[in-house]
Every structure is written in C-alpha cells, then in structure tokens.
N, CA, C and O of each residue as an XYZ file, in Angstrom:
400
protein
N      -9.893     10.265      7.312
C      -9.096     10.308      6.114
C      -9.077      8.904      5.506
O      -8.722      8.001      6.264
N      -9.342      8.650      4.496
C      -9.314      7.540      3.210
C      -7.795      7.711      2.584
O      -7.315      8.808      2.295
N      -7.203      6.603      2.440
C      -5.985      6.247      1.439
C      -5.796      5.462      0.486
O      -5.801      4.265      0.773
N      -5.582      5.830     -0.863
C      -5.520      5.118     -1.875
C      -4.165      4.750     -2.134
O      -3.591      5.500     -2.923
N      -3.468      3.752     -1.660
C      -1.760      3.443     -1.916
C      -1.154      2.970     -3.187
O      -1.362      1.844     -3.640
N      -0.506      3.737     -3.669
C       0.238      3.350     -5.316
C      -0.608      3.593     -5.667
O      -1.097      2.596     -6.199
N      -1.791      5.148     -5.805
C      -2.343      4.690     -6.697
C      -2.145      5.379     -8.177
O      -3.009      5.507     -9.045
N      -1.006      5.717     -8.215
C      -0.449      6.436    -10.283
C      -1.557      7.443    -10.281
O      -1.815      8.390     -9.538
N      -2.232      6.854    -11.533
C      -3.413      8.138    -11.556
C      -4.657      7.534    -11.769
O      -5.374      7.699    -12.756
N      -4.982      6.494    -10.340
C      -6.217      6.068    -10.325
C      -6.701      6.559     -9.181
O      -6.360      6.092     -8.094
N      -7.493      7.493     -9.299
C      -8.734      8.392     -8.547
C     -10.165      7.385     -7.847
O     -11.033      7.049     -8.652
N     -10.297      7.020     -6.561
C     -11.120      6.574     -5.747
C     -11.559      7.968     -5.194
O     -10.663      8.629     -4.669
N     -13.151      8.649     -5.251
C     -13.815      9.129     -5.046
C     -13.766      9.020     -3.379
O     -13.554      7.910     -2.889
N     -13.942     10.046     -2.608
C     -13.116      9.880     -1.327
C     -12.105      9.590     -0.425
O     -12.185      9.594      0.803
N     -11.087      9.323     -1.168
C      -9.981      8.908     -1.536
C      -8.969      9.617     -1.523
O      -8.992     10.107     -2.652
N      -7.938     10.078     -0.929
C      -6.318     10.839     -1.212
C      -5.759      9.550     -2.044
O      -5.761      8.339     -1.818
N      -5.294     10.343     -3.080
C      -4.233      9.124     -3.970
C      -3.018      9.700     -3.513
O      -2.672     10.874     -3.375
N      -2.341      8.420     -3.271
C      -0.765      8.378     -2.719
C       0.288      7.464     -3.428
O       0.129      6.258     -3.614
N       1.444      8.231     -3.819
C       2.189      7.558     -4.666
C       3.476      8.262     -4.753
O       3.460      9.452     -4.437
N       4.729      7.671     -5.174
C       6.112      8.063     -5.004
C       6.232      9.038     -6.014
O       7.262      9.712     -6.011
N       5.020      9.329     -7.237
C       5.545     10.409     -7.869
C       4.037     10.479     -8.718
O       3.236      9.545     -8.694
N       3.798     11.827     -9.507
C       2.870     12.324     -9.484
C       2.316     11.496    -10.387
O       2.782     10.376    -10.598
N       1.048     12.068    -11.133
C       0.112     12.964    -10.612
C      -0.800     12.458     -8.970
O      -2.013     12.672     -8.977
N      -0.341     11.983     -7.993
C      -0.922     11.371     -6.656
C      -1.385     12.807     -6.090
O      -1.029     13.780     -6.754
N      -1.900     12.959     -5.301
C      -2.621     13.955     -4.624
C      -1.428     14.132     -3.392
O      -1.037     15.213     -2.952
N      -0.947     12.734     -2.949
C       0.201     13.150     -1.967
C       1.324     12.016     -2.442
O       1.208     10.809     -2.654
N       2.518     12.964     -2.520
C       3.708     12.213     -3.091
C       4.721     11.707     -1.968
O       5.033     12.548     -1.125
N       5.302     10.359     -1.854
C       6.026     10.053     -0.732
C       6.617      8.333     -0.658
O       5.981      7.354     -1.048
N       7.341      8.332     -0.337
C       8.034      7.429     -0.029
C       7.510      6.407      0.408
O       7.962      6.285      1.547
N       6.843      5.610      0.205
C       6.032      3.869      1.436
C       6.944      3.201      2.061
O       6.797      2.498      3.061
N       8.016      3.449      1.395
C       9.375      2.964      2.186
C      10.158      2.947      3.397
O      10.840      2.104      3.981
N       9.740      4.524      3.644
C      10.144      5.439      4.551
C       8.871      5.834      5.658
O       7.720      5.565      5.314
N       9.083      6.373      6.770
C       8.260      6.243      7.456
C       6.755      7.350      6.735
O       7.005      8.450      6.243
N       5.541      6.894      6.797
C       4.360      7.399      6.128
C       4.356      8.988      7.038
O       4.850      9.088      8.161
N       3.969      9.670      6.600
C       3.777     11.070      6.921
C       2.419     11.598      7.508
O       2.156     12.788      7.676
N       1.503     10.418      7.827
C       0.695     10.581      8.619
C       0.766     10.009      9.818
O       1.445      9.051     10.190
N      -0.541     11.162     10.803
C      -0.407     10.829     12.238
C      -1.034      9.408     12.683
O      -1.874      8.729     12.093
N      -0.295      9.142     14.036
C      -1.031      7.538     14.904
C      -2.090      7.843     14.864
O      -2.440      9.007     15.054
N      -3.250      6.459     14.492
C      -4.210      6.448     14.213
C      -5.169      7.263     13.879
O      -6.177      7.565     14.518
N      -4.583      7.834     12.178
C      -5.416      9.390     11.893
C      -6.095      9.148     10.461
O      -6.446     10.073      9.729
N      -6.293      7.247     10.033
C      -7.043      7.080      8.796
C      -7.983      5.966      8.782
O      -7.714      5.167      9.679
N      -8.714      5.724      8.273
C     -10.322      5.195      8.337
C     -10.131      4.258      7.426
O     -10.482      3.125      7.756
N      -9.555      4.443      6.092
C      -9.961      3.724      5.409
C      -8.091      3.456      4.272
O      -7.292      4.319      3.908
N      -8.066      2.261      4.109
C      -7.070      2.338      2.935
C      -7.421      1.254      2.152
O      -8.104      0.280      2.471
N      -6.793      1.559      0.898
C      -7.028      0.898     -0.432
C      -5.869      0.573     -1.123
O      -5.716      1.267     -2.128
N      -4.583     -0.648     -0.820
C      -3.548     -0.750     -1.220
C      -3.425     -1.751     -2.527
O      -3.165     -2.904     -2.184
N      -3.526     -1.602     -3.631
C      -3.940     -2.739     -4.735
C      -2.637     -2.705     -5.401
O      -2.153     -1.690     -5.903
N      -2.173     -3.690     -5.385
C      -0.614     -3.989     -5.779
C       0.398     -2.877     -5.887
O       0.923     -2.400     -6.893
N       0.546     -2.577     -4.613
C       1.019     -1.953     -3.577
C       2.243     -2.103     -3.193
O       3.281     -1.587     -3.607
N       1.952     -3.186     -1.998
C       3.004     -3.626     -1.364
C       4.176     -4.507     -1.399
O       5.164     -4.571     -0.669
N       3.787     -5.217     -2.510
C       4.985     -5.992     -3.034
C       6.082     -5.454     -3.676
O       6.949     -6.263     -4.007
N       6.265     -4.254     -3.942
C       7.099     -3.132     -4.726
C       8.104     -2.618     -3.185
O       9.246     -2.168     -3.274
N       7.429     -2.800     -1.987
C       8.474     -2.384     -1.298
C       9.315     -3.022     -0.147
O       8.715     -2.935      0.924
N      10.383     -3.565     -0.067
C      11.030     -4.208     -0.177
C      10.745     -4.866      1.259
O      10.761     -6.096      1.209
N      10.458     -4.258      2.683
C      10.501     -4.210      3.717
C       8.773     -4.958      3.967
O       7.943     -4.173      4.424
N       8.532     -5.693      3.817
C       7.122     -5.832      4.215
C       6.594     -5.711      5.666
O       5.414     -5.381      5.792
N       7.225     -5.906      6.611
C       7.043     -5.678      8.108
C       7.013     -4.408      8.261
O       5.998     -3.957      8.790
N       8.079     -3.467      7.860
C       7.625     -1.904      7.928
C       6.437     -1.595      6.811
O       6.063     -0.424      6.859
N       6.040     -2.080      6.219
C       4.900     -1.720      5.408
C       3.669     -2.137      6.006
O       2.755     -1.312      6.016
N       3.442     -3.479      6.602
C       2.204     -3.402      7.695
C       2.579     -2.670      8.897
O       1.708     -2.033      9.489
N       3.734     -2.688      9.309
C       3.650     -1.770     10.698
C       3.473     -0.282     10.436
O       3.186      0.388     11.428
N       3.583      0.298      9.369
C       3.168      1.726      9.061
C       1.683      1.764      9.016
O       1.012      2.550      9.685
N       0.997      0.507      7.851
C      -0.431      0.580      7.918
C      -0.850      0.412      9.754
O      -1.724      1.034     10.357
N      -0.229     -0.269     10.116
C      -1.171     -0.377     11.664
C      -0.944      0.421     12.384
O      -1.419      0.335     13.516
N       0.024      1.721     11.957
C       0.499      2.793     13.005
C      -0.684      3.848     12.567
O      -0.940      4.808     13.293
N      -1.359      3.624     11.394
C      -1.694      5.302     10.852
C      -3.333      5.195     11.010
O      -4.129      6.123     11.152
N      -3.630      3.570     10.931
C      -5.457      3.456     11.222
C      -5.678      3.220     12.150
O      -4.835      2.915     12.993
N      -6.893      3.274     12.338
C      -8.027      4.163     13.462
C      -7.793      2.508     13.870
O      -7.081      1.653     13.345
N      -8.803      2.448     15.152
C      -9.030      0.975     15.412
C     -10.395      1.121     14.249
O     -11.111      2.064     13.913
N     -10.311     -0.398     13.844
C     -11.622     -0.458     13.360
C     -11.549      0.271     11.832
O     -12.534      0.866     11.396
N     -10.620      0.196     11.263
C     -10.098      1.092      9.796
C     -10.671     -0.272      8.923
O     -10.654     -1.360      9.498
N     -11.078     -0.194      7.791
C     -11.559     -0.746      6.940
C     -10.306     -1.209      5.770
O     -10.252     -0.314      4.926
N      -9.553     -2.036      5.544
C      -8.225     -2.161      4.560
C      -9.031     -2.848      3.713
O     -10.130     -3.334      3.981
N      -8.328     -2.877      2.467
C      -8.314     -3.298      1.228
C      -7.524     -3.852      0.457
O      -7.685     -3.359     -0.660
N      -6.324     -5.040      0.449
C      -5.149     -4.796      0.218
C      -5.126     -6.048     -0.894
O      -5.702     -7.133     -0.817
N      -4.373     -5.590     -1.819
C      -4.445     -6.861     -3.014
C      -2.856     -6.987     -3.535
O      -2.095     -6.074     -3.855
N      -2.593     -8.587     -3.508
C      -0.872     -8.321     -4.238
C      -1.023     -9.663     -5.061
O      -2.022    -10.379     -4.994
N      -0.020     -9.894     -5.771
C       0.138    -11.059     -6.615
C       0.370    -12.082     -5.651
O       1.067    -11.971     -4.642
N      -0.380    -13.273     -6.098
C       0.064    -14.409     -5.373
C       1.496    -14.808     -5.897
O       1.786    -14.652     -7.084
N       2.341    -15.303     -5.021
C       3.821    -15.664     -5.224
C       3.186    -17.196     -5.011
O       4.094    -17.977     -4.726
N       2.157    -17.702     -5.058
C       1.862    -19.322     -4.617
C       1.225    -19.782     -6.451
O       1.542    -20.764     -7.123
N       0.485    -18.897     -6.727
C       0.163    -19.022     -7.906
C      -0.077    -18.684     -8.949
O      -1.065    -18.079     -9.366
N       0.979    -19.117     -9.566
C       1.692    -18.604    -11.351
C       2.513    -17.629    -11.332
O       2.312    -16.647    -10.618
N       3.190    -17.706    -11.836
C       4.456    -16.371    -12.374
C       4.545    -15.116    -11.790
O       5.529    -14.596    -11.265
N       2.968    -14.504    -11.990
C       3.198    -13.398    -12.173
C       3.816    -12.529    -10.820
O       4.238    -11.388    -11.008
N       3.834    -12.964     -9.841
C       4.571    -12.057     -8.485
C       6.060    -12.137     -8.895
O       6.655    -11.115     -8.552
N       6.806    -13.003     -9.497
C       7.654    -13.144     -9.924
C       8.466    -12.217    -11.477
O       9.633    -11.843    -11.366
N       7.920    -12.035    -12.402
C       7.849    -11.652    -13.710
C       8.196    -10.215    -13.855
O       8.950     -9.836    -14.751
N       7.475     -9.128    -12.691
C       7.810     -7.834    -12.828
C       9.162     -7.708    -11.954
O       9.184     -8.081    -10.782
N      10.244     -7.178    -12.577
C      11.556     -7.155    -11.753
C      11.388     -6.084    -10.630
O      12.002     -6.156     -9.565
N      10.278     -4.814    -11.027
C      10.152     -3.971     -9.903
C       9.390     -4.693     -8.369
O       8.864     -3.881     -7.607
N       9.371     -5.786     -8.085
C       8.395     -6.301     -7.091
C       9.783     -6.790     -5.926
O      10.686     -7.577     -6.208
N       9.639     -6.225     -4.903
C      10.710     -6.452     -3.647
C      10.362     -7.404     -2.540
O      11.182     -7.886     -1.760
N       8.877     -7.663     -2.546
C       8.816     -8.762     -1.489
C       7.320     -9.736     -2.070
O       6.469     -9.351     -2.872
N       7.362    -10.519     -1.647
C       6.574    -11.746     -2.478
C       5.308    -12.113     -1.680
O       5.755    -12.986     -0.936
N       4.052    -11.989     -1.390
C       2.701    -12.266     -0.596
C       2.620    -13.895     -1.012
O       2.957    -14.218     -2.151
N       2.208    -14.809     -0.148
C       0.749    -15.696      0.131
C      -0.066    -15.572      0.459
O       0.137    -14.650      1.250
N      -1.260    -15.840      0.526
C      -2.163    -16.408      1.443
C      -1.818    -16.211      2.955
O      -2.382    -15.520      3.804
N      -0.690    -17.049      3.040
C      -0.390    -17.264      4.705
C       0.330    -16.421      5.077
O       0.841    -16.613      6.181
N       0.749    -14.886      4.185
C       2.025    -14.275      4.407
C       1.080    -12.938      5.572
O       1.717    -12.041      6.123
C-alpha cells in the first residue's frame, strides 16, 4: 500500500489520497491514531503535511508504526529556519528544521 498524506485533491497514480476531508480516497484524522495496520505500507508521500498537526512525535511515531521496514518516505514541510513562510499560515501547529 502507497500513501499520499494531506493530499486535498492531488491524485499520485498508485497512490491512496488521504486527508481529513474529501474528495481523499480515505478520510481521517492524522491526529488521531492512523487506521492502518503495523507495518502494512511501502510507500508514503507527506508534502506539507505535517506541520498542520500539532503533535509531531505522534506524527512520526504513526509513520514508523504503519511502514514496512525499508518503506520509501517522502516528506516535505516549510522550513521554520528559513523565511516566514512556516510561520505566516495560522493553520500550521508544529514548526520543522533541518535538524528537527
């Protein structure tokens, strides 16, 4: 299984799109514990994602509960190191570096 996280209504070709409300292929909470099984996904694709939810430790510990060993991630967030913009959208709950 492939996961596309937050992704609204952007469609990755092999891909389940997942998102808190439709049109996602599966609708759900990232907040809350993920609704898939221990190590039952291959691949995820989280592109400004994770900074929207507030808990960042339960948000990698869900990603590391649900992939395979050897899962392929993808994960992109605003730098909070450089320029504004991690800052600017009021919907953003936790802030990435580099070193984060």
């Amino acid at each position: 299984m492939k996961l596309n996280l937050g992704a609204c209504d952007r469609k990755i070709d092999g891909f389940l799109s997942v998102d808190i409300c439709p049109p996602a292929d599966v609708i759900t909470d990232l907040a809350k514990k993920w609704p898939w099984e221990n190590s039952s996904v291959d691949a995820v694709k989280a592109y400004q994602v994770a900074e929207h939810i507030a808990d960042s430790i339960h948000f990698m510990n869900e990603l590391h509960r649900v992939c395979k060993a050897g899962a392929q991630i993808e994960m992109e967030v605003p730098s909070a190191t450089h320029g504004a913009g991690a800052f600017q959208d009021p919907t953003h709950k936790s802030f990435w570096t580099m070193n984060t």
